[in-house]
C-alpha positions in Angstrom: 0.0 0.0 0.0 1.1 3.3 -0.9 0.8 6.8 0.9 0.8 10.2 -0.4 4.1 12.2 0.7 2.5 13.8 3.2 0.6 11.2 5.1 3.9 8.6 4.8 6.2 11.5 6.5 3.7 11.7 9.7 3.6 8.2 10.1 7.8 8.1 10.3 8.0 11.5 12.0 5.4 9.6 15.0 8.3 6.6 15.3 11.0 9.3 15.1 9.9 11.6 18.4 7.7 9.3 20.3 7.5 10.0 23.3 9.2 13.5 22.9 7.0 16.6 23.6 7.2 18.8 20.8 5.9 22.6 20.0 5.6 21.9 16.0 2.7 19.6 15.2 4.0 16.8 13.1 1.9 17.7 10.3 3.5 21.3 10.2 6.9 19.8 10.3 5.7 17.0 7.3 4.9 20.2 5.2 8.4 22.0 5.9 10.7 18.8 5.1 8.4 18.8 1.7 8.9 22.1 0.9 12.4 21.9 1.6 13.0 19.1 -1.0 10.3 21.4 -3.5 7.8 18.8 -3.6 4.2 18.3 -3.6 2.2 17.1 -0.5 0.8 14.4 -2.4 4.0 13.4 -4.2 4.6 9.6 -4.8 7.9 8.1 -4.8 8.8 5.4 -7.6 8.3 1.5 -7.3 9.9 -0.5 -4.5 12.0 -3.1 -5.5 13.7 -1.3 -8.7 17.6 -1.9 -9.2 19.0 1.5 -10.3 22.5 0.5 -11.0 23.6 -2.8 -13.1 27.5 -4.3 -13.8 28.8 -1.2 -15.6 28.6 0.5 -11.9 31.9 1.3 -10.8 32.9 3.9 -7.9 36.5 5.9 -7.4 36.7 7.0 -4.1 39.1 10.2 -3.4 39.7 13.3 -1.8 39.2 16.4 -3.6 42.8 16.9 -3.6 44.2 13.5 -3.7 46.0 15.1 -6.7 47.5 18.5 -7.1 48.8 20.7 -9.6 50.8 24.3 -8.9 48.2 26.6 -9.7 45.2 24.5 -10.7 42.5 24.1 -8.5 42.3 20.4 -6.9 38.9 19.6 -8.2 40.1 20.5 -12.1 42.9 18.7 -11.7 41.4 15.6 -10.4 38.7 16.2 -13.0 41.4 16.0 -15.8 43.5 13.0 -14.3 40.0 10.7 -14.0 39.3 11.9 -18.1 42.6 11.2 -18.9 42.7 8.0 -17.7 39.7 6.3 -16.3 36.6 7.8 -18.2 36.1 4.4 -19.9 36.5 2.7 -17.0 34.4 4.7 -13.4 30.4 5.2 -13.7 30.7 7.2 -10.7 33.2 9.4 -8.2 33.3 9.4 -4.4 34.5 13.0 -3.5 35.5 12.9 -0.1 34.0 15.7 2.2 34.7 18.8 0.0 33.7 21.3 2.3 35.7 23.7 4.9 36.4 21.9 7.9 38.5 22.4 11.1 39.8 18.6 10.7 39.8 15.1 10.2 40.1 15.6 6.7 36.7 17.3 5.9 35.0 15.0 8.7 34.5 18.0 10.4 32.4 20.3 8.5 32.5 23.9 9.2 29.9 24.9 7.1 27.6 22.3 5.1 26.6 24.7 2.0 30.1 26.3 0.2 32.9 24.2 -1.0 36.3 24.4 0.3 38.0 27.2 -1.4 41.3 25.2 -1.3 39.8 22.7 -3.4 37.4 24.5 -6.3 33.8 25.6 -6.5 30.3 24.6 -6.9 30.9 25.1 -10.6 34.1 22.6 -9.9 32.0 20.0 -8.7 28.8 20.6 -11.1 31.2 19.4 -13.7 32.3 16.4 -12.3 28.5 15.6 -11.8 28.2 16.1 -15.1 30.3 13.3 -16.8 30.0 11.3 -13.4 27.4 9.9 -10.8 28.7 11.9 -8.0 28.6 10.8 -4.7 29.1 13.1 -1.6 29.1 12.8 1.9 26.2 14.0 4.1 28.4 14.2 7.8 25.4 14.2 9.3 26.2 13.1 13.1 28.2 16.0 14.2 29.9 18.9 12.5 33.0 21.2 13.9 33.2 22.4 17.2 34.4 25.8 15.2 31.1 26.5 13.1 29.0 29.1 13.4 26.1 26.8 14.6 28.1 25.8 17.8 29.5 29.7 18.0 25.7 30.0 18.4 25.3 27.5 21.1 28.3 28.7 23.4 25.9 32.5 22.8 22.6 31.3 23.3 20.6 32.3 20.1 20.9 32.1 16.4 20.5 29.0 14.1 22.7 26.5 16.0 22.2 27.4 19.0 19.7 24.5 20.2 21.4 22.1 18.0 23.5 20.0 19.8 23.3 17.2 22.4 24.0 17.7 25.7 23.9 15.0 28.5 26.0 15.2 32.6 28.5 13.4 33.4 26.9 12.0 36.2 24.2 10.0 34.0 24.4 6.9 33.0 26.7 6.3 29.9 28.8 3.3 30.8 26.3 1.6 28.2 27.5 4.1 24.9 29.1 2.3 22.2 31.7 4.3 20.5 34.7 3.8 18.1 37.3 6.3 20.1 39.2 6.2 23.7 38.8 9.7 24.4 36.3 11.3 27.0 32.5 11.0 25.4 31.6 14.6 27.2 33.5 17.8 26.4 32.9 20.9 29.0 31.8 23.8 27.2 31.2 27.0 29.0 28.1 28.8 27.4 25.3 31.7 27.7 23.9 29.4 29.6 26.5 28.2 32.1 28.5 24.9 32.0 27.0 22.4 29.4 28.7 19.0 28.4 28.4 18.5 24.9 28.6 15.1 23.4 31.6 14.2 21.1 31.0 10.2 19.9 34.7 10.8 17.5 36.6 13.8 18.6 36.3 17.0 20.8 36.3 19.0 17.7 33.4 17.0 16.0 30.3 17.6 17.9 27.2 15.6 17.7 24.2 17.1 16.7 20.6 16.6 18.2 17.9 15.1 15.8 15.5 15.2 19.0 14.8 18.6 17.5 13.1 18.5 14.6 14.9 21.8 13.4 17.7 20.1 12.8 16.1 17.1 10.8 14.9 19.9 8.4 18.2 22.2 8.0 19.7 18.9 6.7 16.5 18.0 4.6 17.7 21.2 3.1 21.4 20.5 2.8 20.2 17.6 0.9 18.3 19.6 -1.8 21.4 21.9 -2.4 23.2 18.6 -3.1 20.6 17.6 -5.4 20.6 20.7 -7.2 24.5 20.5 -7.5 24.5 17.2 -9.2 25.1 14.5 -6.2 23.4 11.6 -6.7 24.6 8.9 -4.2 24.3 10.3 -0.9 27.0 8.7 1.8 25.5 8.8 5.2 28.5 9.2 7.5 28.2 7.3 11.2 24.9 7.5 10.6 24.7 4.4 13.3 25.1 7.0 16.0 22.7 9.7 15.1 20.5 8.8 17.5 21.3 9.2 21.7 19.0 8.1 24.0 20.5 8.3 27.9 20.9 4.6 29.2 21.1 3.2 26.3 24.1 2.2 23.8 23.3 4.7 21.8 24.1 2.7 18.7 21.8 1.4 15.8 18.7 2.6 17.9 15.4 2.3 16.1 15.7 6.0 15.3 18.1 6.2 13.8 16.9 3.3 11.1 13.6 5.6 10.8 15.8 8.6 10.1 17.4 6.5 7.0 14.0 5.7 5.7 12.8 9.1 5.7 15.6 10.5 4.2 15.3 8.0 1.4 11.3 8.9 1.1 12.3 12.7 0.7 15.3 11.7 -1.9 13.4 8.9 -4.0 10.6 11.5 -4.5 13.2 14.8 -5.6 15.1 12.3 -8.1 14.0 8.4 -8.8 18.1 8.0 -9.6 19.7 9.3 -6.5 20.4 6.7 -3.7 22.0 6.6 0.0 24.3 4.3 0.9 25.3 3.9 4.8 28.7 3.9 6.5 28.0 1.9 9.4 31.4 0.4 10.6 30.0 -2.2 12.7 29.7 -6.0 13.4 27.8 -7.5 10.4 24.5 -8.0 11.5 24.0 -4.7 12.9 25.3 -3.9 9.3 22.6 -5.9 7.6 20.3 -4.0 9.7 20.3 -0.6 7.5 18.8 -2.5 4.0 15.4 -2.6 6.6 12.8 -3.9 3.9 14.6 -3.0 0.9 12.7 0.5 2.7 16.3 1.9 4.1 19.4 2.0 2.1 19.8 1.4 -1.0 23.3 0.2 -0.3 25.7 -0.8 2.6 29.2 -1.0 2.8 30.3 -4.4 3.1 33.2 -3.9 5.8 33.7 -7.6 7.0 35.3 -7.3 3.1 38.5 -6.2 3.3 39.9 -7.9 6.5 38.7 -11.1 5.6 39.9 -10.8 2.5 43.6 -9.4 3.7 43.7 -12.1 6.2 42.9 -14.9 3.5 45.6 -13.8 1.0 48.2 -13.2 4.0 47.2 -16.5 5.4 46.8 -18.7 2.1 43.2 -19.5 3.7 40.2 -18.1 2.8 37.5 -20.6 4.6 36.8 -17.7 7.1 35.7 -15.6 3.8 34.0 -18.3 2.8 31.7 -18.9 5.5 31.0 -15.4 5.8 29.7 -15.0 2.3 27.7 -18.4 2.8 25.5 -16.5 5.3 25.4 -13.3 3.5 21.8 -12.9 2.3 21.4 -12.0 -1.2 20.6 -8.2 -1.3 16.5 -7.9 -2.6 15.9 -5.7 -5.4 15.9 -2.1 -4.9 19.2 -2.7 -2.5 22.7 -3.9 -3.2 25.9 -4.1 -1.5 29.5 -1.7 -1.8 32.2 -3.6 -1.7 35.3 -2.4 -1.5 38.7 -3.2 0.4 40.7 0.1 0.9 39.4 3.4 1.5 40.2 6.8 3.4 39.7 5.1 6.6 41.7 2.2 7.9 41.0 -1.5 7.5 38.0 -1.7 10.4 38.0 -4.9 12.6 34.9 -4.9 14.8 33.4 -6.3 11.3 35.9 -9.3 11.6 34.4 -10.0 14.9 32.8 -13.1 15.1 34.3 -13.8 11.7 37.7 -14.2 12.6 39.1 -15.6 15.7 40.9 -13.4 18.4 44.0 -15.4 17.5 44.2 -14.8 13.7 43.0 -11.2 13.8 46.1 -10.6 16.3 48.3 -12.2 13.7 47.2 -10.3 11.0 47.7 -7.1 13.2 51.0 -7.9 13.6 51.5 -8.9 9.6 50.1 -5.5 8.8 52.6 -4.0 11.5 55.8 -5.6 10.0 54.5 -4.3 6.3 54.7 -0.8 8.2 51.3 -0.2 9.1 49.7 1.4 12.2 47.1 -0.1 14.1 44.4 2.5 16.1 42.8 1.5 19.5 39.4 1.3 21.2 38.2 0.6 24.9 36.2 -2.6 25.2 33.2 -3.2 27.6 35.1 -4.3 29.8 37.9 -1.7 29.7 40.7 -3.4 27.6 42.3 -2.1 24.6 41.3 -3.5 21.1 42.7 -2.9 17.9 39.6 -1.1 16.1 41.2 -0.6 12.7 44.4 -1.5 10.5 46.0 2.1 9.3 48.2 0.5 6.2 47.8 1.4 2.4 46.1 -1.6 0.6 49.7 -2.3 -2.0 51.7 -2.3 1.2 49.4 -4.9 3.5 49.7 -7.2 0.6 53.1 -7.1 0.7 53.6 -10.7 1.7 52.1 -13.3 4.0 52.1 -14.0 7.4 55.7 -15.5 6.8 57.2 -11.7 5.3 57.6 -9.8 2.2 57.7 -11.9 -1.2 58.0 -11.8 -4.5 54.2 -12.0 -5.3 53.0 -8.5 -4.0 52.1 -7.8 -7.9 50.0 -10.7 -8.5 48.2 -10.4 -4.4 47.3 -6.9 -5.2 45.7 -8.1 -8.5 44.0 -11.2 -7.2 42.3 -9.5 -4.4 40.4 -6.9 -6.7 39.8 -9.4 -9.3 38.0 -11.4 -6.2 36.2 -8.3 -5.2 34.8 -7.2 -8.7 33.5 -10.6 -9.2 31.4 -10.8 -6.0 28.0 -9.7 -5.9 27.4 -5.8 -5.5 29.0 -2.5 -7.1 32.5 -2.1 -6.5 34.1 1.0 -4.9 38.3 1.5 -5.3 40.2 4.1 -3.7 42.3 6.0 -5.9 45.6 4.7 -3.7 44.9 1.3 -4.7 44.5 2.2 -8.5 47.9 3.9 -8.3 49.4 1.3 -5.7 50.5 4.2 -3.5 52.6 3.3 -0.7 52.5 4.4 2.7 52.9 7.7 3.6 55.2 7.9 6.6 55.6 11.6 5.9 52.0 12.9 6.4 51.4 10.8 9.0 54.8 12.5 10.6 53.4 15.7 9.9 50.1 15.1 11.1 50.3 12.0 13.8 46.9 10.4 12.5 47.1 6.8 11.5 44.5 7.0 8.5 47.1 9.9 7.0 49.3 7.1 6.3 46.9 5.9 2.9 45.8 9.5 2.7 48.6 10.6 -0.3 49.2 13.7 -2.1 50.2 12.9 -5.0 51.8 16.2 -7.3 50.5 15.3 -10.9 53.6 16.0 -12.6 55.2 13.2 -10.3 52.5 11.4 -11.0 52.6 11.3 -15.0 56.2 11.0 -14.7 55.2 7.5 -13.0 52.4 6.6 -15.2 54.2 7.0 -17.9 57.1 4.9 -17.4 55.9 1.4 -18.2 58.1 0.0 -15.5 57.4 1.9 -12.9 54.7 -0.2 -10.7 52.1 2.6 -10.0 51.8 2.5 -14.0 51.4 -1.5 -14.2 49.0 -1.8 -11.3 46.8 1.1 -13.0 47.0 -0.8 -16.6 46.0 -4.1 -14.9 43.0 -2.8 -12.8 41.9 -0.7 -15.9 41.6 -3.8 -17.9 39.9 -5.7 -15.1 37.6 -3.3 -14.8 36.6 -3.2 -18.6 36.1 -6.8 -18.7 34.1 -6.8 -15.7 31.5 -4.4 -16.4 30.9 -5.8 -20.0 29.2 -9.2 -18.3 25.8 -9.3 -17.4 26.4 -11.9 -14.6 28.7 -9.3 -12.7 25.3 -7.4 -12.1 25.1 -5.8 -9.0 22.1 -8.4 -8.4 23.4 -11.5 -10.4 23.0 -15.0 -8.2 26.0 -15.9 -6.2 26.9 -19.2 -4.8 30.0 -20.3 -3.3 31.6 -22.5 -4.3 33.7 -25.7 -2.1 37.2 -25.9 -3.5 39.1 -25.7 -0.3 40.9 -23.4 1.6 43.5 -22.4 -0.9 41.0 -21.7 -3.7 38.4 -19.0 -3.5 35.4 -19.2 -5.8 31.8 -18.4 -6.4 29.4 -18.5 -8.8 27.7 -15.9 -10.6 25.0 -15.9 -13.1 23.0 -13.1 -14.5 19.3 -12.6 -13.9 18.0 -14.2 -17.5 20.4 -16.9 -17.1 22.4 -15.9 -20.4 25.8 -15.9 -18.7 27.2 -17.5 -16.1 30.7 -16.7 -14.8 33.0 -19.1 -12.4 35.4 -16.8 -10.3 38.0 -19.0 -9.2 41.5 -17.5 -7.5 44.6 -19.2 -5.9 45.0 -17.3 -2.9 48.3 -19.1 -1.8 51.7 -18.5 -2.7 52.4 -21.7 -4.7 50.9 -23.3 -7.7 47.8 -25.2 -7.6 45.1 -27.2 -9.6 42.0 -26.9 -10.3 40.3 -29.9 -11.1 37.2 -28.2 -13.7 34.9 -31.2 -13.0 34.2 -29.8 -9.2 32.9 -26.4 -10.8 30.0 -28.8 -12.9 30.3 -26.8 -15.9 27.6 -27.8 -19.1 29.6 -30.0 -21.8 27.1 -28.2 -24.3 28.6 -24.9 -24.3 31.4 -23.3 -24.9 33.7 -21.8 -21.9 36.3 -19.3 -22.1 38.6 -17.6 -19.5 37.6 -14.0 -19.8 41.3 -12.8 -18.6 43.5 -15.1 -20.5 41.1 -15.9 -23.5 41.7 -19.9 -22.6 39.1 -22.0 -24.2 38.5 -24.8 -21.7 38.7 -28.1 -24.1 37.4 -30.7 -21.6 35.4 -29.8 -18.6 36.8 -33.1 -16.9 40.3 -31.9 -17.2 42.7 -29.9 -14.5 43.7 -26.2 -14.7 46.7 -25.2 -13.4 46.8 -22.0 -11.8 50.1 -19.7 -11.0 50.2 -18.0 -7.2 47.5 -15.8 -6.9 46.3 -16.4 -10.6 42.6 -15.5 -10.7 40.2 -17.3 -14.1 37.0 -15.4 -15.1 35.3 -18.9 -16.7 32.5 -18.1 -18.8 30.0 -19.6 -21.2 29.5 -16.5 -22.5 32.8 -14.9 -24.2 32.5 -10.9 -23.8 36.0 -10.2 -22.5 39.3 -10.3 -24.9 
């Protein structure tokens, strides 16, 4: 059953603020959030259950100034650098926050509605949204402890100014979740005396109070100047914490889902095309959580990802992947999974938990610190220190094994994206992986921040130098991803949506299934994850004697099904019945 705009807001506003006394009526406040997305009251959003991406969907993620030119602006530059050389391959770009902030790397938003003048202009990013899906981030939890809005609050009047959360330090919090060690409650001395202001990542990042429906709406309208400026994919950013409630864990509350699934009723009826997609860094059912009924995001980020996949090609075993992506539910239609397995963040572990035992996530800390990684902290109920996240760029954790560095970093860094673009979902690649940067001891000298250690600046002439030598290994890793990433989105059975099965073929060889929704073409993704060579005996993968198969990545026609394939360390085969690759 369907409800017009108006009617469907009331009935999530009511979930939203029960049991909170408010002066708006929720009607009035239904009418506002509409007219701040220019809609009409008895607008309709499109059908449920519609796929709005297919396998040609392929993110970058970056920072605005990931690459910099004397006397160009960052966004023109990067602009020119993804024509140059990845227009053929990338459906869409990540910008990382691009707005003035105080720090964190644009995590901590100073003001929501102008663009950092260090990096460009509205104009600047208007024309990456013009060739590109753009997606942005909506830092929607807290914003800088320098804006105007909490200027406002230490006065006592002015937008802002009844914005934030506030709690004592004498209530009870020993039940907040939170991904940082330092104190939850900052002092602040306003207008109105000494308040304690709530700070879930950093004393300069306050969180913001969605108990007051003035706030919901200021960032129903932030969202309509990003629609107007071209974003399309909207990243909600620790959105698992939006919502405190005092005694509680103040984590994943039921809140904060209904937030999600207004948000998407306000966005799906401004553009039918532009989708959210949650960052919730969490354990992987909590994760799970945010599809809802195909009625919340559109798309989550599949974190337990990249340290399961690390840990198999370090460890030569990927059973604990395997398992994982046994119990992953297919997404339904309408939602679909981001993979990904490097990023601006760090390598996150809570979504290992569970996954991986205590003993092999401690050795693959340590692997990741002998490939000169860092390794960031968090308190545990119970008052111990555990590593919360891997600080290590992606080319240098796959370095080696757990036994040291070898001779096969190449071939690991190629075998774990060929793995990740062949599972089911669109795939999202940092722009440090395409250009196998290294880690940045410098930046993270200047700075002391773990994540600055896989947060490059790369000068463009330095960097065409690089490209442009064939032997240098930033310009082989970017020809060999680029090509991967051609053949991939050209097969039907890479859809987003495609069937997936995993497939038994023991610990040393990873493989799944993947067959596209009018059973045209199915693909078998099959990769040695060890060091050494192994068989592959084709009989186990049950392939049809009728037709013909082909290795999409080598252009090997398979000649008998019952024979064995012999593949190199870390060789990956793209089998399919369906030849739309070489």
């Amino acid at each position: 059953m369907t409800y017009p705009l108006t009617d469907k807001l009331v009935m999530q506003l009511q979930v939203i603020y029960q049991g909170i006394t408010l002066k708006t009526p929720l009607e009035q406040i239904a009418s506002r959030l509409i007219a701040k997305m220019g809609l009409a009251e008895n607008a309709h959003g499109p059908k449920p259950f519609q796929n709005r991406w297919n396998e040609s969907d392929i993110v970058m993620i970056t920072y605005g100034d990931s690459i910099v030119k004397d006397g160009e602006k960052p966004l023109v530059t990067l602009k020119q650098f993804i024509d140059t050389h990845l227009s053929d391959e990338l459906s869409a770009v990540h910008i990382l926050p691009f707005f003035p902030y105080s720090s964190d790397d644009g995590f901590s938003v100073l003001d929501y509605s102008s663009v950092n003048e260090s990096l460009g202009d509205w104009c600047d990013i208007s024309a990456i949204s013009k060739e590109y899906k753009l997606m942005a981030d909506l830092v929607i939890n807290h914003c800088s402890a320098r804006s105007i809005w909490f200027e406002n609050f230490i006065k006592g009047e002015g937008t802002g100014h009844d914005y934030f959360y506030t709690a004592l330090p004498n209530d009870p919090l020993d039940k907040v979740v939170r991904p940082r060690t330092s104190p939850l409650l900052k002092p602040v001395t306003s207008q109105n005396g000494e308040q304690f202001v709530w700070c879930t990542f950093s004393h300069d990042q306050v969180d913001l109070d969605f108990s007051n429906p003035e706030v919901l709406i200021t960032f129903v309208g932030i969202i309509k100047q990003y629609l107007d400026a071209g974003v399309r994919i909207f990243r909600l950013d620790a959105i698992a914490f939006l919502w405190k409630e005092i005694g509680t864990s103040c984590i994943n509350l039921p809140q904060t889902h209904e937030v999600v699934r207004l948000l998407r009723t306000l966005i799906e009826c401004a553009n039918e095309n532009a989708i959210i997609i949650t960052e919730t860094n969490i354990p992987n059912t909590q994760n799970l959580a945010y599809f809802g009924n195909a009625n919340e995001a559109h798309a989550i980020y599949n974190f337990s990802l990249p340290p399961l996949l690390i840990y198999s090609l370090i460890s030569g075993d990927c059973q604990a992947l395997k398992n994982w992506l046994m119990r992953m539910p297919p997404a339904q239609n309408g939602t679909c999974y981001f993979n990904f397995i490097a990023s601006h963040d760090g390598i996150g572990l809570r979504p290992a938990e569970g996954l991986l035992s205590d003993e092999n996530i401690a050795k693959m800390v340590k692997t990741m610190q002998q490939f000169g990684g860092l390794i960031s902290w968090r308190t545990s109920e119970d008052g111990s220190q555990k590593p919360y996240e891997m600080n290590i760029a992606l080319f240098d954790a796959l370095k080696g094994t757990v036994n040291g560095p070898d001779k096969y970093q190449f071939q690991r860094f190629l075998c774990a994206h060929s793995i990740m673009m062949s599972l089911e979902g669109i795939p999202g690649i940092y722009i440090h992986s395409l250009l196998a940067t290294e880690n940045d001891y410098e930046k993270y000298d200047n700075t002391h921040h773990n994540r600055a250690i896989n947060r490059h600046r790369w000068q463009r002439e330095l960097l065409t130098t690089q490209l442009n030598n064939i032997y240098s290994h930033h310009s082989k890793v970017l020809g060999a991803l680029k090509r991967l990433l051609q053949i991939r989105k050209a097969q039907p059975a890479f859809h987003p949506n495609a069937t997936q099965f995993v497939l038994q073929l023991g610990p040393e060889l990873f493989g799944v299934w993947r067959q596209c929704i009018n059973r045209s073409q199915s693909i078998f993704s099959v990769a040695n994850i060890t060091n050494t060579p192994t068989s592959l005996r084709l009989n186990e993968l049950n392939l049809i004697e009728t037709e013909n198969w082909y290795d999409l990545l080598t252009g090997q026609h398979i000649t008998d099904i019952n024979s064995e394939l012999a593949l190199l360390p870390y060789q990956t085969i793209w089998l399919t019945n369906k030849n739309k690759g070489i």
